[in-house]
Backbone bond lengths (Angstrom), bond angles and torsions (degrees), N, CA, C in turn:
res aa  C-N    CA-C-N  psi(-1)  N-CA   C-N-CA  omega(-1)  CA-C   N-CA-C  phi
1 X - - - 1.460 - - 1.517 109.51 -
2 X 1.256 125.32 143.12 1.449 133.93 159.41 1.353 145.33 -140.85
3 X 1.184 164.11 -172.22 1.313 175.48 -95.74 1.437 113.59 157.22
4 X 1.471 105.91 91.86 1.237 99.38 170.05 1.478 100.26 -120.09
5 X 1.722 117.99 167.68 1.267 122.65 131.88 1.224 149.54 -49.76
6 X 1.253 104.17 128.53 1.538 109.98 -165.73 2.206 113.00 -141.40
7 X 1.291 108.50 136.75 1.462 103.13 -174.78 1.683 94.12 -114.09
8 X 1.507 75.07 138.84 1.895 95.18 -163.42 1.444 99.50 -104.24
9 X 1.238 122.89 6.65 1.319 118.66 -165.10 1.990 94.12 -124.71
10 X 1.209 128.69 19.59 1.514 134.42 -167.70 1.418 101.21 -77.26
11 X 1.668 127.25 150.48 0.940 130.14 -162.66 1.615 125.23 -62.31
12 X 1.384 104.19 -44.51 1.433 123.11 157.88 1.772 102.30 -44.79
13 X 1.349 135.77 -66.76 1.352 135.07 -175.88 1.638 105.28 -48.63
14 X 1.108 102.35 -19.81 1.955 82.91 -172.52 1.241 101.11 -89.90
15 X 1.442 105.51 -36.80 1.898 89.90 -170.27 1.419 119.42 -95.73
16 X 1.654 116.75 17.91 1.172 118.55 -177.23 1.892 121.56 -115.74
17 X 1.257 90.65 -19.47 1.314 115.66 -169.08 1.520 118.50 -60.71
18 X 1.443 117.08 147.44 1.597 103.83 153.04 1.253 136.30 -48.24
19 X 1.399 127.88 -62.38 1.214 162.51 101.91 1.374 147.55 21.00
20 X 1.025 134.85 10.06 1.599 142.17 -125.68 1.743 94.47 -97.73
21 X 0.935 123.17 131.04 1.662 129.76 164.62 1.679 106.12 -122.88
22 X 1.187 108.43 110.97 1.285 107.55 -170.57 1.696 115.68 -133.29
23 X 1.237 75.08 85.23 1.993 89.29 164.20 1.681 92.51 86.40
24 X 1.465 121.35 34.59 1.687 102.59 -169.58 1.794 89.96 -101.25
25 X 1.359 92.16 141.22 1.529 122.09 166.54 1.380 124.99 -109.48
26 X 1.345 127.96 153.47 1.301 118.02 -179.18 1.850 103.86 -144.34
27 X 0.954 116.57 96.92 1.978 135.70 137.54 1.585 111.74 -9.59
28 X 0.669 157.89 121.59 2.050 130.05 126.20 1.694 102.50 -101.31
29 X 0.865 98.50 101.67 1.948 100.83 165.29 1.577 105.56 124.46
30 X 1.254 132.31 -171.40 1.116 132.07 -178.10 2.047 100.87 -152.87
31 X 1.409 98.73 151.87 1.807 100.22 174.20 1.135 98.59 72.81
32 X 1.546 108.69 -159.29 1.467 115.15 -167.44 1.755 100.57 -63.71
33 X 0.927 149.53 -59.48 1.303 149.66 -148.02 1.647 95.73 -81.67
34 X 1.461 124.42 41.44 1.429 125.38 -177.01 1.510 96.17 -88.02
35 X 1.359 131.89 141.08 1.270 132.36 146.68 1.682 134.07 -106.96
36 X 1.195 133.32 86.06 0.986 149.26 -153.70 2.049 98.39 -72.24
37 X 0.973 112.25 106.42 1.509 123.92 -165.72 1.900 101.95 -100.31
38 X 1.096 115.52 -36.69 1.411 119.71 -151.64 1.834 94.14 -147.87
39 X 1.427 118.95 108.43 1.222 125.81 164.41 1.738 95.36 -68.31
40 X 1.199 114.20 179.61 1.468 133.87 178.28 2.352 86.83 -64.09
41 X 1.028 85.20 138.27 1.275 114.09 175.97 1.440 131.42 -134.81
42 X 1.182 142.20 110.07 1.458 139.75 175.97 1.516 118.84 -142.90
43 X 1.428 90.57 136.85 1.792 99.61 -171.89 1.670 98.20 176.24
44 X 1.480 103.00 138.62 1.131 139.89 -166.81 1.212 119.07 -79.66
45 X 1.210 147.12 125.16 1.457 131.83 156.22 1.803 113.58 -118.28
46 X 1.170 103.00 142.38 1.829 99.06 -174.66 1.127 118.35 -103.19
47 X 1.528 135.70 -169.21 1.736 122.82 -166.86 1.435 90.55 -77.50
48 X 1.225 102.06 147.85 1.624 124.16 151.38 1.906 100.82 70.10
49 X 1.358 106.58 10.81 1.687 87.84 159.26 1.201 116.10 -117.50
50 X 1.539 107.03 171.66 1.987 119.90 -158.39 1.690 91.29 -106.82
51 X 1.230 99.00 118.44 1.533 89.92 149.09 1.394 112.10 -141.27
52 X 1.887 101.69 147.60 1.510 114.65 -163.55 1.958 92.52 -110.19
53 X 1.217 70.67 149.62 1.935 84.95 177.49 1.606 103.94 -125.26
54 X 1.051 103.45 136.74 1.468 122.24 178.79 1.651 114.42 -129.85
55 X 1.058 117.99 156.79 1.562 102.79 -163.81 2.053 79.31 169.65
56 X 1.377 93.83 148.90 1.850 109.60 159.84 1.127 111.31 -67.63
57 X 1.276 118.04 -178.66 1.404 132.09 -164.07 1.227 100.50 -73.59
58 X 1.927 138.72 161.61 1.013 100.94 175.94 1.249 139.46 124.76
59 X 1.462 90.20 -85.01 1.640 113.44 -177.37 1.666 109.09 -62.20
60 X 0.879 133.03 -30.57 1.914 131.18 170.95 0.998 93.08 97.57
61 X 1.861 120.06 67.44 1.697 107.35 143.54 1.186 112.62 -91.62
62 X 1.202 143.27 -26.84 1.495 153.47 158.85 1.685 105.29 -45.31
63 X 1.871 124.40 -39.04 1.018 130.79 178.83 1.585 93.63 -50.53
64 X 1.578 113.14 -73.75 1.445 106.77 -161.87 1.306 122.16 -69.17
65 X 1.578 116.98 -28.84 1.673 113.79 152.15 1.196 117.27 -5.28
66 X 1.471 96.23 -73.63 1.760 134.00 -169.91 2.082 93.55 -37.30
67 X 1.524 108.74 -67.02 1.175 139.22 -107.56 2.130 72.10 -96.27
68 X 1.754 100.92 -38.93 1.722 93.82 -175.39 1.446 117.09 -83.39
69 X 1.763 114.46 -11.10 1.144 135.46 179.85 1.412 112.15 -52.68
70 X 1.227 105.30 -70.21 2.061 133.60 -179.07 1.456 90.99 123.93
71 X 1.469 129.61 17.07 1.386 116.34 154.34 1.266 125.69 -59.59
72 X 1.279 117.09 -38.36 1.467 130.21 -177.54 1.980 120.71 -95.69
73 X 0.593 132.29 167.07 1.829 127.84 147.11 1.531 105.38 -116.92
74 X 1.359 110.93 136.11 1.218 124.25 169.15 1.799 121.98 -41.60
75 X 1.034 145.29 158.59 1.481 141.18 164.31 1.533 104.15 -95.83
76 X 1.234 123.03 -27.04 1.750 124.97 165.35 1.422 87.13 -164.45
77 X 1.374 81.63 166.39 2.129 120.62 177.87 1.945 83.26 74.37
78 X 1.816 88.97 -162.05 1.257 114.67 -167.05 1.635 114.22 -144.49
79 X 1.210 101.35 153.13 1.370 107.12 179.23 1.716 110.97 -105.88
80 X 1.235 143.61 123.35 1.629 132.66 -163.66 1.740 96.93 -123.39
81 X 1.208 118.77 139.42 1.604 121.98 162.33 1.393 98.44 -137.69
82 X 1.880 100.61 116.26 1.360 121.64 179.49 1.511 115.96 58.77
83 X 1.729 117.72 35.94 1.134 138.78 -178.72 1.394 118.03 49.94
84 X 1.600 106.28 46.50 1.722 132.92 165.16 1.393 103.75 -125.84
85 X 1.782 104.29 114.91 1.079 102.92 163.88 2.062 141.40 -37.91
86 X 0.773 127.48 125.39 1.864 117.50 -164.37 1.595 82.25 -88.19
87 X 1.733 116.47 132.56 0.797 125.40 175.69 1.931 108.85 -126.02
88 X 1.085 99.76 -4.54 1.563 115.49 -154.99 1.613 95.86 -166.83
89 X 2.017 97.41 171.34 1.138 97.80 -172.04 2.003 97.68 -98.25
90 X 0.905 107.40 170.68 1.607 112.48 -169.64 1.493 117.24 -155.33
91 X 1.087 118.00 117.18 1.746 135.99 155.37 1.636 108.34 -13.17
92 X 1.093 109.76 -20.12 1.611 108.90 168.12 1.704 110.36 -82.28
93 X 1.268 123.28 -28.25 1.272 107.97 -147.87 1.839 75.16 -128.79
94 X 1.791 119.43 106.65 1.391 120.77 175.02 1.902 100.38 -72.66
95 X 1.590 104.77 159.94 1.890 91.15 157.71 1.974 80.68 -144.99
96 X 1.319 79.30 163.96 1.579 110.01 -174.30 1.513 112.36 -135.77
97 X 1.323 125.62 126.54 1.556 123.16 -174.68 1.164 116.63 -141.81
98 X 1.257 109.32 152.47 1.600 134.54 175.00 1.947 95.28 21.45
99 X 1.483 100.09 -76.82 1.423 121.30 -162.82 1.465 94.92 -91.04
100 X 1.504 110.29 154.25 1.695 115.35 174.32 1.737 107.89 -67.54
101 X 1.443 95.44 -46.38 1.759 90.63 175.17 1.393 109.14 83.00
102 X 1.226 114.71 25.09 1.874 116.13 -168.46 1.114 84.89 -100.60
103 X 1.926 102.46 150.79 1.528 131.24 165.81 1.529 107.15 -57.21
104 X 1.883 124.96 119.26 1.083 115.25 173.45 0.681 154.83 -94.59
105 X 2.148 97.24 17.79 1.144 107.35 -169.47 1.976 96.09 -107.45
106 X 1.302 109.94 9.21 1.896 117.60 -158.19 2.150 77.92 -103.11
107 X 1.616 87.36 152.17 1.660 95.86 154.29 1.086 124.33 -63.90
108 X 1.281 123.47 163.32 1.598 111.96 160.92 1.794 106.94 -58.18
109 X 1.067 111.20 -51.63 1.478 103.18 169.00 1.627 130.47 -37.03
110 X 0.884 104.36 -52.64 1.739 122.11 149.59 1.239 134.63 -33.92
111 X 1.368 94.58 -75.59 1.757 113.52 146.24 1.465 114.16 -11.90
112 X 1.685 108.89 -69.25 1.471 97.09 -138.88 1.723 83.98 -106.29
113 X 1.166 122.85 1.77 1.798 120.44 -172.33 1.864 86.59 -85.57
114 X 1.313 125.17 -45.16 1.176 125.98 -173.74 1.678 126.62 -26.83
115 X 1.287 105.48 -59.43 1.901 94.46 169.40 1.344 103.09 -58.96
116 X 1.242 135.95 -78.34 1.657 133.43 -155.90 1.993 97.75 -41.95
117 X 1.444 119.17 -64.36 1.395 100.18 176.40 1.418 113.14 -61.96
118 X 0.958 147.89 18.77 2.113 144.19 -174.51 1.866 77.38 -113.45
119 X 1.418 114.00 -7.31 1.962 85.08 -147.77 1.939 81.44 -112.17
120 X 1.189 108.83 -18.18 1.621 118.60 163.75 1.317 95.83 121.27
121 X 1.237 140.33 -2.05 1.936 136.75 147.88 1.455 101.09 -0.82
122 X 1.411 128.93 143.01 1.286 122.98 148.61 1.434 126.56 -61.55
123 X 1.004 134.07 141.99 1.798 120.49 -168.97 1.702 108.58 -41.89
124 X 1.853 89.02 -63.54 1.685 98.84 -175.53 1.942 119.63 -42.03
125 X 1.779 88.31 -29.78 1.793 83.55 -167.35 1.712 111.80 -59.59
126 X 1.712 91.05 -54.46 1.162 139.59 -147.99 2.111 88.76 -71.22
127 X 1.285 100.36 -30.03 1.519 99.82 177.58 1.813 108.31 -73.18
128 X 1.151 101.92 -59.28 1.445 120.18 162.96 1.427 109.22 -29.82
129 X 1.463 129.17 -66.67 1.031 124.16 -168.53 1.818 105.35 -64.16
130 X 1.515 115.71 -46.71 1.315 114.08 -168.25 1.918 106.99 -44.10
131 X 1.541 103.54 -44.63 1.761 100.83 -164.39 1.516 111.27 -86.49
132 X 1.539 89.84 24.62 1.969 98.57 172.98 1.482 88.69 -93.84
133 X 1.275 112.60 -51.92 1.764 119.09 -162.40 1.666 105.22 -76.86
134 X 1.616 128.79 -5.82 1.382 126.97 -148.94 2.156 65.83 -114.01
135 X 1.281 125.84 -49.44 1.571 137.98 -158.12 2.054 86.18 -64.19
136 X 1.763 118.80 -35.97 1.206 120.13 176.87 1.079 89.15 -40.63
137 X 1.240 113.89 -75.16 2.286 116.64 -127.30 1.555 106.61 -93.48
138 X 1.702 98.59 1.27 1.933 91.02 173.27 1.241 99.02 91.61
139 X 1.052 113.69 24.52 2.087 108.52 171.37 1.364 121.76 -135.00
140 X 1.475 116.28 45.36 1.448 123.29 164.91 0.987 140.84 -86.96
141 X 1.557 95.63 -6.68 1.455 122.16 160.27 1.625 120.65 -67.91
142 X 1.777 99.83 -23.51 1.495 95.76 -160.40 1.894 84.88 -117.91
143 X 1.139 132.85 32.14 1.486 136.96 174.30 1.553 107.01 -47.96
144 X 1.133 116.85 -54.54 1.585 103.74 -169.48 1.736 91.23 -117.98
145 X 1.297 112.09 75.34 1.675 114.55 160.57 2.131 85.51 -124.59
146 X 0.995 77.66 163.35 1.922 105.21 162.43 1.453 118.41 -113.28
147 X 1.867 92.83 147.23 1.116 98.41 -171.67 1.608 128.75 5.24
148 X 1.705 91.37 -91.11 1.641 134.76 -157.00 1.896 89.47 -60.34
149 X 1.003 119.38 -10.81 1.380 104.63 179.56 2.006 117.41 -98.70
150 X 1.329 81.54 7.43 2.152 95.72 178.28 1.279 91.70 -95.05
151 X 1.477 97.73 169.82 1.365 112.33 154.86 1.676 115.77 -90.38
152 X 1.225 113.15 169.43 1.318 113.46 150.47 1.448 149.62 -14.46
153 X 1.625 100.44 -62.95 1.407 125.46 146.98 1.846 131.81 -43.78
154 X 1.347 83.32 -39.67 1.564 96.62 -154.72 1.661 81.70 -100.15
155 X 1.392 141.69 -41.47 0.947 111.73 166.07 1.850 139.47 -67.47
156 X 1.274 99.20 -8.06 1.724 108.48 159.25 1.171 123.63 -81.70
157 X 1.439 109.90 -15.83 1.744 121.03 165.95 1.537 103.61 -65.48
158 X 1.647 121.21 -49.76 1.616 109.08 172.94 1.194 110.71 -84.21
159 X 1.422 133.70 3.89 1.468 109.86 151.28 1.312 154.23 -59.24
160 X 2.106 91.01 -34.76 1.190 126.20 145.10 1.574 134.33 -25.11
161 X 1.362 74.54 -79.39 1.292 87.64 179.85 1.780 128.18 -76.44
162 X 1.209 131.25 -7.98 1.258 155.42 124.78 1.329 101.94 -16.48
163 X 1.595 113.32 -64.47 1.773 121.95 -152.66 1.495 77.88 -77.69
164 X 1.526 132.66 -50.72 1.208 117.76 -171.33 1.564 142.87 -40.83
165 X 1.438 91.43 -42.71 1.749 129.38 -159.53 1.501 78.05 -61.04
166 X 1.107 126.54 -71.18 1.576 119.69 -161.25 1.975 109.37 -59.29
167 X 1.120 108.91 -1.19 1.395 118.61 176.26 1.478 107.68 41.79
168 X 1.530 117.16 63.93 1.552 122.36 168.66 1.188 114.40 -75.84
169 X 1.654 121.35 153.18 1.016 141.53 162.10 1.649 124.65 -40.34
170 X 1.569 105.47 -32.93 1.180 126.50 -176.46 1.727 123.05 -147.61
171 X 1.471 94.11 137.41 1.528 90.65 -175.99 1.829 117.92 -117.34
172 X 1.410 105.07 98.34 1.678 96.49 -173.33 1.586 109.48 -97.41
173 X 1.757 102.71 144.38 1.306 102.15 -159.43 1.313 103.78 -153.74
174 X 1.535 95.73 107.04 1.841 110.73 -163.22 1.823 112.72 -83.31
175 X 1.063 100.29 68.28 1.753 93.97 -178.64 1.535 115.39 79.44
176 X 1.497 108.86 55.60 1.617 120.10 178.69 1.335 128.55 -55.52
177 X 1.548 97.27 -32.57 1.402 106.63 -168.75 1.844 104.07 -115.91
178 X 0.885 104.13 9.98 1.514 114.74 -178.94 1.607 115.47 -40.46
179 X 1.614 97.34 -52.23 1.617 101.04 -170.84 1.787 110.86 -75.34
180 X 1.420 95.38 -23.93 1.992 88.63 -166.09 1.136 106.30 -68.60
181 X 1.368 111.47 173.70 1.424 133.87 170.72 1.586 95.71 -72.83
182 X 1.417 104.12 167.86 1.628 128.74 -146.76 2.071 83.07 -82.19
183 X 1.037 129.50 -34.05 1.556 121.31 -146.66 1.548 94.38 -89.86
184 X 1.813 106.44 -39.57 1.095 107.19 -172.15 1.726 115.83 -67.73
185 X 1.709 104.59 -39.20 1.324 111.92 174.11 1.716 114.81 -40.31
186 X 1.290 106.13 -57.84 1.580 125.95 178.66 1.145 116.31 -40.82
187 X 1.572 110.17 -31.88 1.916 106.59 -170.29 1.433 100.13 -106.56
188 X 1.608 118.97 -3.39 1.308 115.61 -175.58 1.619 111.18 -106.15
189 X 1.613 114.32 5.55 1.199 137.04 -162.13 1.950 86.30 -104.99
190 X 0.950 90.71 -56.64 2.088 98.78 165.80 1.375 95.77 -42.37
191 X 1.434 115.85 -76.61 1.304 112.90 -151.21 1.458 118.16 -67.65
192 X 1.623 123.43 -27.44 1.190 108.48 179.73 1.811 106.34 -70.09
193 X 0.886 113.49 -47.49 1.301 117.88 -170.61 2.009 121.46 -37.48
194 X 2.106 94.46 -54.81 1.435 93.40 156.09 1.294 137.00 -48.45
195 X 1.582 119.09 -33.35 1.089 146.09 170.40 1.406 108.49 -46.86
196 X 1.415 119.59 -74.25 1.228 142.47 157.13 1.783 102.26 -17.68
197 X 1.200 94.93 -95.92 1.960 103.03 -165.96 1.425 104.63 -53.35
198 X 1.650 122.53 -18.60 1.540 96.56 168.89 1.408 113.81 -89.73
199 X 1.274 120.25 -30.95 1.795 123.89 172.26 1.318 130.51 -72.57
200 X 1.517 108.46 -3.64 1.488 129.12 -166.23 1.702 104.38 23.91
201 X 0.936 113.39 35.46 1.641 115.45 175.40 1.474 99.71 -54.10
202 X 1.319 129.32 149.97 1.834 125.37 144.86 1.489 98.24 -73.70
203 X 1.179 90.82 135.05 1.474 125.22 147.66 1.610 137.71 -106.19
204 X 1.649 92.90 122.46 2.027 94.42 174.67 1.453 101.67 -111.97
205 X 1.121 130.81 145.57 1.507 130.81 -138.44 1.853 115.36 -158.97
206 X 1.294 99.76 91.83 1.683 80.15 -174.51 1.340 107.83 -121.06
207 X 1.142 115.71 159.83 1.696 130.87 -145.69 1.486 103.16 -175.24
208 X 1.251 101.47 144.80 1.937 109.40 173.39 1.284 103.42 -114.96
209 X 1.511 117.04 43.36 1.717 122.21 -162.78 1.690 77.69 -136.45
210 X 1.454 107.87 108.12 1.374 112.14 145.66 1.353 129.91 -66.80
211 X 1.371 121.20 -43.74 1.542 122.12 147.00 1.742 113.97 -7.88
212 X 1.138 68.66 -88.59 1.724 95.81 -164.39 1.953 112.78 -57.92
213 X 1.216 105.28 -27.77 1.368 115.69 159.69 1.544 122.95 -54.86
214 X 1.203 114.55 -44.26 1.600 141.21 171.49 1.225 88.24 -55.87
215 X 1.439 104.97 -87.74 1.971 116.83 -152.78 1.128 111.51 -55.58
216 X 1.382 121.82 -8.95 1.283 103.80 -174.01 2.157 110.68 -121.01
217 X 1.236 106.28 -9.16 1.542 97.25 -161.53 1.650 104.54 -121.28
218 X 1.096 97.19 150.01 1.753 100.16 163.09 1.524 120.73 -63.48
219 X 1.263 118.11 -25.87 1.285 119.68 -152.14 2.072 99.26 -141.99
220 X 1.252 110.45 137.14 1.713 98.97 -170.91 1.721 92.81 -129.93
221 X 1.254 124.80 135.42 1.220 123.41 -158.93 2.095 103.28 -134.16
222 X 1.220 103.96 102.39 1.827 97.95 -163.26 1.747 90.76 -94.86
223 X 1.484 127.50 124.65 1.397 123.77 160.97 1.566 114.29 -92.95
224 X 1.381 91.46 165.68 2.101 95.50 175.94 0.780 144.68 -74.51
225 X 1.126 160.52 -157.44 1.444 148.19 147.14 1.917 91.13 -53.42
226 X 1.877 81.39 179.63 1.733 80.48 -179.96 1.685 89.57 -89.55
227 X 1.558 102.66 171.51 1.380 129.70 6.52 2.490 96.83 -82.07
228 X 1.571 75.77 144.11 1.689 77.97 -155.42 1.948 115.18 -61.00
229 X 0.955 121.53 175.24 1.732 126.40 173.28 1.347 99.22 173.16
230 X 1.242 130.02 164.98 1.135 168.62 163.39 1.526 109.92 -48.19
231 X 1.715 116.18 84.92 1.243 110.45 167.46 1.334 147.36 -56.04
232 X 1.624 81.77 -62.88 1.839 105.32 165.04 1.174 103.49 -152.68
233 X 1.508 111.45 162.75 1.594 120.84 -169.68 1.579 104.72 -125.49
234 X 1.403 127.00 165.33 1.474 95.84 -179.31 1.499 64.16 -161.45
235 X 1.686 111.58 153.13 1.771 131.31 160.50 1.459 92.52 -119.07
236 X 1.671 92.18 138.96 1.278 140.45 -169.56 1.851 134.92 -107.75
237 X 1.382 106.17 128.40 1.580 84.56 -175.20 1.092 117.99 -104.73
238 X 1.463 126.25 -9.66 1.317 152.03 -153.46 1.308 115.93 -74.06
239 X 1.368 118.63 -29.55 1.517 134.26 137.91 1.536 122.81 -16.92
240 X 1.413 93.96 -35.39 1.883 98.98 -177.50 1.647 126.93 -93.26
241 X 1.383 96.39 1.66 1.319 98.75 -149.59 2.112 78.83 -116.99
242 X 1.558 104.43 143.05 1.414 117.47 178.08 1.525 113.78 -117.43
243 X 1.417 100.38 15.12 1.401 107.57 171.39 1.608 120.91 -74.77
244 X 1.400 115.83 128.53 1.183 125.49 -165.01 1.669 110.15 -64.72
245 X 1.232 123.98 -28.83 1.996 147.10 -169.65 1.274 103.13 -127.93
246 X 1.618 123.36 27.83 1.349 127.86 141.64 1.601 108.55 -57.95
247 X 1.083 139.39 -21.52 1.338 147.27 160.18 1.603 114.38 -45.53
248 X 1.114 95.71 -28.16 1.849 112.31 -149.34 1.767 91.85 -94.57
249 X 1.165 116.15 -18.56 1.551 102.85 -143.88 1.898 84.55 -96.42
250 X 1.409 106.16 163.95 1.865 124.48 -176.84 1.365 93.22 -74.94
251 X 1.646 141.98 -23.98 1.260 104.94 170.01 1.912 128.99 -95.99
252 X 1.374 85.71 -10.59 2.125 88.31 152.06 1.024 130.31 -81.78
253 X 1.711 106.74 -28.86 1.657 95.46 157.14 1.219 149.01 -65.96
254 X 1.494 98.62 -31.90 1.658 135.86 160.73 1.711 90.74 -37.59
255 X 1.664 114.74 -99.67 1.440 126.31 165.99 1.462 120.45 -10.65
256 X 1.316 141.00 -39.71 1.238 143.27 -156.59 1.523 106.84 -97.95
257 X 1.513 108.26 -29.15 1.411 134.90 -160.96 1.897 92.28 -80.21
258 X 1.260 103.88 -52.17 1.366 115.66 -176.07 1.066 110.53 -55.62
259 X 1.591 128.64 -52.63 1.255 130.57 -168.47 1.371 110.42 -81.85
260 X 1.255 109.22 -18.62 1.870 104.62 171.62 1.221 112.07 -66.17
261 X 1.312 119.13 -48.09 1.555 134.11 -169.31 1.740 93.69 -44.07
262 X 1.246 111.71 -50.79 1.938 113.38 -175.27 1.372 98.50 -68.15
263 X 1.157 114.67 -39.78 1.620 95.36 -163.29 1.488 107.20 -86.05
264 X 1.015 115.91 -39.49 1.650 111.35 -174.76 1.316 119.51 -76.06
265 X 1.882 124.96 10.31 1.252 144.62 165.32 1.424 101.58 -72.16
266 X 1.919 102.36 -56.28 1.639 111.51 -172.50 1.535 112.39 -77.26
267 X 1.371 123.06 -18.29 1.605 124.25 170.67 1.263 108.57 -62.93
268 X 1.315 116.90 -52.34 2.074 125.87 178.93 1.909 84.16 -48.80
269 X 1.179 104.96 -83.91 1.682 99.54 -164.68 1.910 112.53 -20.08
270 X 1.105 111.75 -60.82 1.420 127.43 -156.79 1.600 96.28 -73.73
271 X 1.033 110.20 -60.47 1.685 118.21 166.46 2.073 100.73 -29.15
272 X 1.157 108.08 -60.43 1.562 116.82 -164.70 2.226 85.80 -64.91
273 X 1.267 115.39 -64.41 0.867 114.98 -173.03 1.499 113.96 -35.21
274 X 1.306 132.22 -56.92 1.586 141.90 -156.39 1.884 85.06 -66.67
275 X 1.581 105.86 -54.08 1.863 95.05 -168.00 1.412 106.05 -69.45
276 X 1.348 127.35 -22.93 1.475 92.23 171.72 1.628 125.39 -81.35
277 X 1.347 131.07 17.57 1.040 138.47 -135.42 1.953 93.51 -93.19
């Protein structure tokens, strides 16, 4: 297995891709009090691959989250899915964050039937379909519990599967596992991944876990300090491998070593940035 470099933004990648981000920038404010978050940015992602972004605090990977969502509008360029401009957010493109964010007063069953009935599903179908995606993540046991009665874990399992139920094209996912404890992360780092290779969903994926950036994606994407862009890109094999101490072995460390070297160049920057503030 190895770590190479790779440019996600190559001419062939823009016009072929699912995915296309091309040259989009993002502003917040105007005049002197302008904050420039996102230089022009472009890079490609194609069906059914993961890519994780890593970047310092800061840097606006959550900006472009935002920006592929239809949460945001670009300040220049464009964002395209399946060579349609993204103008809005859309049932094609699921996102998943930090927190599950589920209604606490709905079941998880509820929960996750909810987009397909909002999207006009018949209840019965649309129920049906939810305890296919709840039967995904290992929680059909827990179908009619609430919220406050999961754990942590188990409530990012129906977040999942929520983003699933609507069966998008794309799944963006701003630091999923951020809050759990390290053991739970580990078995939920398994699970998205199976998830992954049986749904071939794309995945955009951000995490401050180089680990987990590795183990889990085809594609590893480090940004700069702000205002943010595309440092280095690197393709990945490590994605393939279901070994639990694939962590362990000299060529992920090798890989991990590499990608720190970028990021902990752009952490010093951002670090300097916050003290002069």
């Amino acid at each position: 297995m190895s770590l190479v470099a790779f440019d996600l933004s190559g001419p062939s990648r823009l016009e072929n891709m699912e995915l296309v981000v091309d040259g989009a920038s993002k502003v917040f404010g105007a005049g002197e009090s302008a904050v420039t978050a996102l230089t022009p940015i472009s890079l490609a992602i194609g069906a059914g691959e993961f890519l994780s972004i890593v970047g310092p605090s800061g840097c606006g990977k959550s900006t472009l989250l935002n920006l592929i969502a239809g949460f945001e509008t670009p300040s220049s360029g464009e964002i395209r899915l399946d060579g349609k401009t993204v103008t809005r957010p859309g049932a094609e493109r699921g996102v998943v964050f930090q927190q599950g964010s589920l209604f606490p007063w709905m079941t998880v069953l509820d929960n996750v039937s909810f987009g397909p009935i909002s999207r006009g599903v018949p209840k019965a179908e649309a129920r049906e379909k939810a305890m296919q995606f709840i039967d995904l993540v290992h929680l059909s046991a827990f179908a009619s519990r609430y919220p406050y009665e999961l754990s942590g874990g188990m409530q990012q399992r129906v977040g999942i599967a929520r983003a699933l139920a609507n069966e998008p094209r794309m799944l963006l996912m701003d630091e999923p596992f951020a809050s759990l404890d390290q053991q739970t992360r580990e078995i939920l780092q398994f699970e998205i991944k199976r998830i992954w290779q049986r749904t071939k969903t794309t995945i955009f994926w951000i995490t401050h876990s180089i680990d987990e950036a590795l183990f889990l994606s085809t594609h590893v994407a480090v940004m700069s300090a702000r205002p943010g862009r595309i440092k280095k890109a690197f393709a990945s094999e490590f994605f393939a491998s279901d070994d639990p101490m694939v962590g362990s072995t000299q060529a992920f460390t090798e890989a991990k070593r590499e990608v720190t070297m970028v990021l902990h160049e752009e952490s010093m920057k951002s670090s300097k940035q916050e003290e002069q503030r």
